[in-house]
ZAGU-14041 format. One record per atom (N, C-alpha, C): x, y negated, z. Coordinates in steps of 0.001 Angstrom, whole numbers, plus 500000, padded with zeros to 6 digits. Layout:
XYZ/...
//
This chain:
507864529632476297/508975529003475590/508506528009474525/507162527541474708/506846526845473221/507419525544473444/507148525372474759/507853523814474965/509294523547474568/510317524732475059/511183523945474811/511822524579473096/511381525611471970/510912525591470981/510393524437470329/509719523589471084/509669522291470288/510321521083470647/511502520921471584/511873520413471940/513160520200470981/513381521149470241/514679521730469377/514484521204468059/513182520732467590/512433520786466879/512359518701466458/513563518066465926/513647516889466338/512385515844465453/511311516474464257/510299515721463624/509336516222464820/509186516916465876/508487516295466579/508349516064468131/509382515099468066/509965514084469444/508766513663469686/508084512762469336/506670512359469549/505811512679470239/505876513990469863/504554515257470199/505296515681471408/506452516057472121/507545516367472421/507163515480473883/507597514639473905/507289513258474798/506012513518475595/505063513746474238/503003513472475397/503466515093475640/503711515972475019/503688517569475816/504158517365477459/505315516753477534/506542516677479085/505345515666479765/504968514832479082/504509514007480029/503178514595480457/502512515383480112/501035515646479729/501220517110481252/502514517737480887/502866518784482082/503286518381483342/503562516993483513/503639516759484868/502064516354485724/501294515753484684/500010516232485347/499074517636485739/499596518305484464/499352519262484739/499543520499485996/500742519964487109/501283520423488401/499456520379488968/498592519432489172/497986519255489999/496441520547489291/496821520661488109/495527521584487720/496038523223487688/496946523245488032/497522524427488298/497863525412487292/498347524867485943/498724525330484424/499834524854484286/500481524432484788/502051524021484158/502773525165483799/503644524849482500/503921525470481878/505374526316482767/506058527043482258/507311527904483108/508465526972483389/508542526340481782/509695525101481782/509590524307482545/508836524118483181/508775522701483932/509255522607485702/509270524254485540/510081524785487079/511742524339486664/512533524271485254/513557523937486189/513911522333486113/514885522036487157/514621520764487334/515310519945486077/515938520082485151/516453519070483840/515019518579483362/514051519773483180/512899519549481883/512044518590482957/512044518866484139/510793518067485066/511408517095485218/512449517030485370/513366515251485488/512992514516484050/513710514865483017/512916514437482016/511574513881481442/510706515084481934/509457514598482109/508934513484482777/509337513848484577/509044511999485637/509500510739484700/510461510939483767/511308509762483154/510745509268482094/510249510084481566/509163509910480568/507682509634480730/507482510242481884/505968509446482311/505945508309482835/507014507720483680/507766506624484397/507368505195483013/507850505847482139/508168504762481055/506887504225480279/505663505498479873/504370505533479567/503418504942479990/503545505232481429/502153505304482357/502368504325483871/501844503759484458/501975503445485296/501539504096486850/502769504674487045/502876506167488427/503439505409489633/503099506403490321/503868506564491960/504420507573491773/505326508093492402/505573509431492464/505971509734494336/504989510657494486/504744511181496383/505225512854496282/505559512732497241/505648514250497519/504892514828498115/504095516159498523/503393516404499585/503324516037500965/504421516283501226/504415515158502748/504121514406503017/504349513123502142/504202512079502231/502878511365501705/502232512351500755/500502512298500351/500109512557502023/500440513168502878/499898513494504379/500504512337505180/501539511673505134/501999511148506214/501878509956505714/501988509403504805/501794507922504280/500322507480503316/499126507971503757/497567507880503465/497375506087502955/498224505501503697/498083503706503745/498762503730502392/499787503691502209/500848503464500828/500178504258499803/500132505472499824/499306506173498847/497995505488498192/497040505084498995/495584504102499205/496107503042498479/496668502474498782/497489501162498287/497813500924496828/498437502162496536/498738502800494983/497783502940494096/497262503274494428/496013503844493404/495143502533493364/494924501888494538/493863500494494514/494775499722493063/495695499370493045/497010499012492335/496925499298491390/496330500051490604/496329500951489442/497095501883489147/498020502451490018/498810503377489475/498400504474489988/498801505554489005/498961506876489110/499538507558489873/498801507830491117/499690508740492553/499872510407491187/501523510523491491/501321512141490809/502623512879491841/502439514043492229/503039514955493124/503749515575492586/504724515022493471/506443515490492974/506818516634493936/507425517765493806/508026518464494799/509402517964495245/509756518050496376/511044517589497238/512270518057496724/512340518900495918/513963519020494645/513560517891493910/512391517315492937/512013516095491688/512394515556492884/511984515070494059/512391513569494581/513663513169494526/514608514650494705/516067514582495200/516448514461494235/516212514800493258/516606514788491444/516317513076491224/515457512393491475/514529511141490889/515960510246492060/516250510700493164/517151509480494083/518164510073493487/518886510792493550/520328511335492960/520076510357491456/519168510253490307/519549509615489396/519578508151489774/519056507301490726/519985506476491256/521076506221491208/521307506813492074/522704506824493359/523840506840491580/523579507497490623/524524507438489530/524750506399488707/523294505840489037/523610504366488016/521826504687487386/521252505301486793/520374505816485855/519097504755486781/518101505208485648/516659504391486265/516464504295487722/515858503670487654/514852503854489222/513257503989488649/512588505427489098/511761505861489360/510793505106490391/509442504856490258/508358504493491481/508143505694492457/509014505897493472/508695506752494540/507981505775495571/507610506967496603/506858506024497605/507490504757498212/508489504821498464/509811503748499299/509912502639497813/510190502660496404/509798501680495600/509035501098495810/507492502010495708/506389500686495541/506573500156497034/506302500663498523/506493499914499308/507283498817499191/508462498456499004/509141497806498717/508939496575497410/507901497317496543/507287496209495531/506358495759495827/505140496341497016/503914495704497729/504486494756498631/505893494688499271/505840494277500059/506370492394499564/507146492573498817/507302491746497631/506622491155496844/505112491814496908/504189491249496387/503516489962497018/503421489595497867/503409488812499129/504233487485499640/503398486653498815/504115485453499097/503359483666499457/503661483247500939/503385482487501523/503122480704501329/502279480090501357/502392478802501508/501633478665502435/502568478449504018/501970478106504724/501221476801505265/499843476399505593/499460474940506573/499375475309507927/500033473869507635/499471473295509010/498321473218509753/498158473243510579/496812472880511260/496235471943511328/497142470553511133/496637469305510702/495935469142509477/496442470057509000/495904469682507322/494717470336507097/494490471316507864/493029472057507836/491611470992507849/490747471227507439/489606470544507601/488661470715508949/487855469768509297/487349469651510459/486522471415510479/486008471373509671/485001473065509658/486506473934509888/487219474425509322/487874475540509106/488801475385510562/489456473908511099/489921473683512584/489059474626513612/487967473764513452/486862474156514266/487104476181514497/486588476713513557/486752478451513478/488399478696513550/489294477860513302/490554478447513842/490941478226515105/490155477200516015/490311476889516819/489594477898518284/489128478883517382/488336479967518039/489073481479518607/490654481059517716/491110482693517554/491029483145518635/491651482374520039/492450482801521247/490921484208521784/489753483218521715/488319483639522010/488647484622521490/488256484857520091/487959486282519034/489338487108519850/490056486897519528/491135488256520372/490934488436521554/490223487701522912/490258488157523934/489070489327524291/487996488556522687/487000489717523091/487162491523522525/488336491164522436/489129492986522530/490049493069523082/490234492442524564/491471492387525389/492617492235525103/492686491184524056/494014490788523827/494439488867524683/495047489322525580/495157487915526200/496175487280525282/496137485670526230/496659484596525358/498189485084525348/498442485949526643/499333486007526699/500355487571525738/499331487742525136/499991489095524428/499605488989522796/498854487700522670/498028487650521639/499479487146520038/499820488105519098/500328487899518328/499912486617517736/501014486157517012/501191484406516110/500107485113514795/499503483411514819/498672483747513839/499058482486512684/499260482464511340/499585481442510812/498261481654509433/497709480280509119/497715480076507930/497996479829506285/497824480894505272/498863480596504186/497618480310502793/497519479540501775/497154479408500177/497515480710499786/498152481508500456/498326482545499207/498377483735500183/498337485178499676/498473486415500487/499435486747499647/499087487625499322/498877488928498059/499226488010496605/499900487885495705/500132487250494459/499716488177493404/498444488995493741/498291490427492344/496692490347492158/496144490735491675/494714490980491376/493806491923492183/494434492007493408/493771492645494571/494699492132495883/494286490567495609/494704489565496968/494314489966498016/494358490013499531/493870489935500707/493782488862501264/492899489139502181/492536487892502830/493686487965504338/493971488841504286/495285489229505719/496000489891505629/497252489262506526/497918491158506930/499026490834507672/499456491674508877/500703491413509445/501335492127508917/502383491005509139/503731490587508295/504833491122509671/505423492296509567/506252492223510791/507272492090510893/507713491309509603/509104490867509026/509068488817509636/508034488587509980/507584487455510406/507060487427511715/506908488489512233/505862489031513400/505115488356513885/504080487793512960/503074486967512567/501629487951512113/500827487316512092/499512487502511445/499323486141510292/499183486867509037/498587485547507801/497322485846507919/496514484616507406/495245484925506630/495161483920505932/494683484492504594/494330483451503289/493000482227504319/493817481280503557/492760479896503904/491476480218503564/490803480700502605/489714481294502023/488920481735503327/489568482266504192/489073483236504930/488241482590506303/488429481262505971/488387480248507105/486847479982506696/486092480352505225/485309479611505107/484087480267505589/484080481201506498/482918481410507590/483404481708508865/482964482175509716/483513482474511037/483588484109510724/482469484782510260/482777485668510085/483672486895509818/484032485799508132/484952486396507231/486343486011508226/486700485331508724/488095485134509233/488084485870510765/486643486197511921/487321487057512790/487246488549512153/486660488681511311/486738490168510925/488332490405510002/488805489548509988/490420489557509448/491177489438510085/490663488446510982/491633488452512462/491780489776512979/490446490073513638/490223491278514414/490920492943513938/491054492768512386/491415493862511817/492899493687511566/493920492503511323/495147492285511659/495568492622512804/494871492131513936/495495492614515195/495522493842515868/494290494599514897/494742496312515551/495724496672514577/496643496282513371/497810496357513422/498551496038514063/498499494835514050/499672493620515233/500075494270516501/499346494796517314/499440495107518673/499301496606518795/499019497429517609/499281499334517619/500187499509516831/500634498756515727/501419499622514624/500628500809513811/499710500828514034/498727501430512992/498527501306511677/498352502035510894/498570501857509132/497101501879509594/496907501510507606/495137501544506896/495149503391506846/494326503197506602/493420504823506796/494119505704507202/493779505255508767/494528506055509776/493186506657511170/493510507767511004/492759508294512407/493068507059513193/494406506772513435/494558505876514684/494207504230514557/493845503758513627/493218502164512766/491738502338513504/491304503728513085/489979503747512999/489438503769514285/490338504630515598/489971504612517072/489866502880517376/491198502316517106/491459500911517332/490021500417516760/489414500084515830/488570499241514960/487333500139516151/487071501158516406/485731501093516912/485872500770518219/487389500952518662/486999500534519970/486839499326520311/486875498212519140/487353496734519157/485424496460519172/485171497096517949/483098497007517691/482933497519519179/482695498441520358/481916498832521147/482627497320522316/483834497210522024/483712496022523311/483230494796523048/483267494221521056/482256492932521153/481166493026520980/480045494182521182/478922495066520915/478693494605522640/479448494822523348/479492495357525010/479442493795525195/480288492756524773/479868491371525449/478998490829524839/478337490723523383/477452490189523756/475721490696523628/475758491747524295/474832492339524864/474453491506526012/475906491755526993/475588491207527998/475524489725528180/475875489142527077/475492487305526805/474295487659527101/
//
């Protein structure tokens, strides 16, 4: 009861605040206090760490089923912290009333995805070097059996990513396109290894750190391993 004993306690709101906020981390070290089981004081708390700190808030499930978004988060700087599935329903119900919006997983998706914004070229405007290696893609995708004829749109953009952890790619399946930063043009390298790694999205629907990315990506290395061996 000390928590909410000091909660009653209005010279120290302050102290009050880092306690709630300090116990929702505490879920993951396995000391949380009694109060924090019912859901007013833990709502409170997400709302208050929400405002402090810069969080995600996942549920267990979705720490298992969404590994890509989660990954994503944390690269991002924020604080993945584990919510149980009453806090989520508590965190959307204060929605749906009017009240904050909380960073759940479906937020930040929705703010990564937003993060992302295009100036596309032309191909005319490309330079003779960077033509040249774009003029290669159809090649680079066939040498993982992707024909011309199945081979996803590939466009050039100045920009990916607008945050401090830009990419050099990514399909866009709101465009059902493949981008890659112009940057990426400036070896052959750097742009089929962006290519090559866009299109085992493009053509599986595969997230990042996925058992199933990772079958795709080696099976893509043993078949351009396999041709040019045999060059």
């Amino acid at each position: 009861m000390k928590l909410i004993t000091a909660i009653i306690q209005p010279d120290k709101l302050d102290e009050v605040r880092e306690a709630l906020i300090d116990q929702v981390s505490a879920r993951a070290r396995g000391d949380q206090c009694d109060e924090m089981s019912w859901i007013e004081i833990g709502q409170l708390a997400l709302n208050l760490m929400h405002q402090k700190r810069q969080v995600a808030y996942v549920t267990e499930t979705e720490l298992q089923t969404r590994p890509d978004l989660v990954g994503r988060a944390k690269t991002d700087g924020y604080q993945v912290v584990v919510v149980s599935d009453k806090q989520k329903a508590k965190i959307e119900d204060q929605v749906r009333k009017g009240g904050s919006e909380l960073r759940t997983i479906e937020v930040y998706a929705r703010e990564y995805n937003d993060s992302f914004q295009y100036e596309f070229v032309d191909e005319q405007d490309l330079s003779r070097q960077e033509r040249k290696i774009h003029d290669l893609t159809p090649a680079l995708l066939e040498l993982v059996g992707i024909s011309r004829r199945r081979a996803p749109k590939v466009r050039i953009s100045e920009t990916t990513r607008l945050t401090s952890t830009d990419t050099d790619g990514v399909w866009d399946s709101s465009i059902n396109a493949i981008v890659i930063k112009r940057s990426a043009l400036r070896s052959l390298r750097s742009y089929a290894g962006t290519l090559l790694h866009e299109a085992a999205h493009a053509t599986t629907g595969a997230p990042d750190v996925s058992r199933m990315l990772e079958n795709v990506l080696t099976s893509y290395l043993g078949m351009t391993a396999e041709t040019a061996i045999q060059k």
